[in-house]
C-alpha positions as CSV (number, residue, x, y, z in Angstrom):
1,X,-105.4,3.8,-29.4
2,X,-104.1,5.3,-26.7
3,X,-104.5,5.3,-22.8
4,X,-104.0,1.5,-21.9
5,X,-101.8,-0.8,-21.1
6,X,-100.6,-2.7,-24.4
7,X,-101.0,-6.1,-24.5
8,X,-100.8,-9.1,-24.2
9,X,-102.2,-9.5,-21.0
10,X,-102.4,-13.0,-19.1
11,X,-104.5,-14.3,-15.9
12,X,-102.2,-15.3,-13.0
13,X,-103.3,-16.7,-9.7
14,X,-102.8,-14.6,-6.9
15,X,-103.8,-16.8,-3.4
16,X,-107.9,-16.7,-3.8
17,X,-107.9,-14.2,-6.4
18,X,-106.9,-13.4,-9.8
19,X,-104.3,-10.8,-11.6
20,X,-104.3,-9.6,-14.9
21,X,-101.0,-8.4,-15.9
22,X,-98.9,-7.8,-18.7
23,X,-96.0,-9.4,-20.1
24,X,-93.3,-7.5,-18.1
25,X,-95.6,-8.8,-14.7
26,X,-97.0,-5.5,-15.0
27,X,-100.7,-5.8,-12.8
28,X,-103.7,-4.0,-14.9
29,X,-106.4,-5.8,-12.3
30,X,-106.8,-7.7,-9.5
31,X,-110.1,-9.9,-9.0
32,X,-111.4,-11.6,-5.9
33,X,-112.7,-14.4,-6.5
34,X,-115.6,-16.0,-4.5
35,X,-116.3,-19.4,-3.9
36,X,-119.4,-19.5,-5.2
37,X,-118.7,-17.4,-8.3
38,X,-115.6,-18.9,-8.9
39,X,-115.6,-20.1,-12.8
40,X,-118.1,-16.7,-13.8
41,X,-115.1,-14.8,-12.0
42,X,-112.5,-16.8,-13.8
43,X,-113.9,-16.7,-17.2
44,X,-114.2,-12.7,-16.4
45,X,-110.7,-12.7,-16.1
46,X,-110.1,-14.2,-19.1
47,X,-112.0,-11.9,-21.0
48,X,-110.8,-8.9,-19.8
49,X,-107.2,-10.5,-20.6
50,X,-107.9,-11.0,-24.3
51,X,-109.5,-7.1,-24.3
52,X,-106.0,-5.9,-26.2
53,X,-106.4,-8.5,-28.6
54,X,-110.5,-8.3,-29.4
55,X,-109.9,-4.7,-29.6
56,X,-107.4,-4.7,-32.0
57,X,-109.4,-7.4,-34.3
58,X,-112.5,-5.4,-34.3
59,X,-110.7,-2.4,-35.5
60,X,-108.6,-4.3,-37.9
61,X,-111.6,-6.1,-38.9
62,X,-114.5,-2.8,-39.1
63,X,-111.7,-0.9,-41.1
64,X,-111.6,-3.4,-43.4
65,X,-115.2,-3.9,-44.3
66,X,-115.7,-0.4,-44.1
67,X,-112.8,-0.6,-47.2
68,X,-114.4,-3.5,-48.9
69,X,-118.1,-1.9,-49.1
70,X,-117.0,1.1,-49.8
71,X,-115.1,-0.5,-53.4
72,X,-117.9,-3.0,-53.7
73,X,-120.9,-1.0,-52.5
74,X,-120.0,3.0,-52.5
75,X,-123.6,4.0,-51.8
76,X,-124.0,1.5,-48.7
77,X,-124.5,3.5,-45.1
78,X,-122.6,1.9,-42.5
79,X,-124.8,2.9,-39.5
80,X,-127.3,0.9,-41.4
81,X,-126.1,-2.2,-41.0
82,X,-126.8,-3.6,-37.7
83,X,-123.3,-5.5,-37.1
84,X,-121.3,-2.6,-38.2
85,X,-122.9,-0.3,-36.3
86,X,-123.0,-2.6,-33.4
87,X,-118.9,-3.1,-33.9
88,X,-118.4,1.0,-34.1
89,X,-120.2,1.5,-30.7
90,X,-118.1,-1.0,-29.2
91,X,-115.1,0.5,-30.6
92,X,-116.0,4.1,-28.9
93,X,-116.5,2.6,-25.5
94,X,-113.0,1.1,-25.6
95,X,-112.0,4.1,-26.4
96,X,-113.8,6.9,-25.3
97,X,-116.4,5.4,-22.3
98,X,-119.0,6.1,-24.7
99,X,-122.3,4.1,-24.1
């Protein structure tokens, strides 16, 4: 995939806000973080931090099912099964912005 910053990415503090950055210190976001928000905002920022990670285990993990039903079940349809499909169209918004 191309068109973002490769991972890992980390959370740093950053006075009363957050960074995401990369290994090299590298910033890919900055979040402010209000008082009354604060552990929504921070658990935000960990999420988006593990996005190189969950992106790559969703693919790894859809291309392998997609493998395994197609030697165990050749006649299944992937769109068909909820979870799958539900995997595939998180898979094009990473990558394409698709909705």
């Amino acid at each position: 995939m191309n068109g973002y910053t490769p991972g890992p990415w980390k959370v740093s503090a950053l006075g009363s806000g957050l960074l995401i950055e990369n290994a090299a210190g590298y910033v890919i976001a900055r979040i402010s973080v209000l008082l009354a928000y604060r552990r929504q905002h921070r658990a935000n920022a960990r999420l988006i931090a593990a996005a190189p990670e969950l992106l790559q285990a969703l693919q790894s993990l859809s291309e392998y099912v997609y493998r395994d039903m197609e030697s165990n079940a050749p006649n299944w349809a992937p769109m068909d099964v909820p979870e799958y499909a539900a995997a595939s169209a998180a898979l094009a918004k990473a990558k394409w912005g698709a909705a």
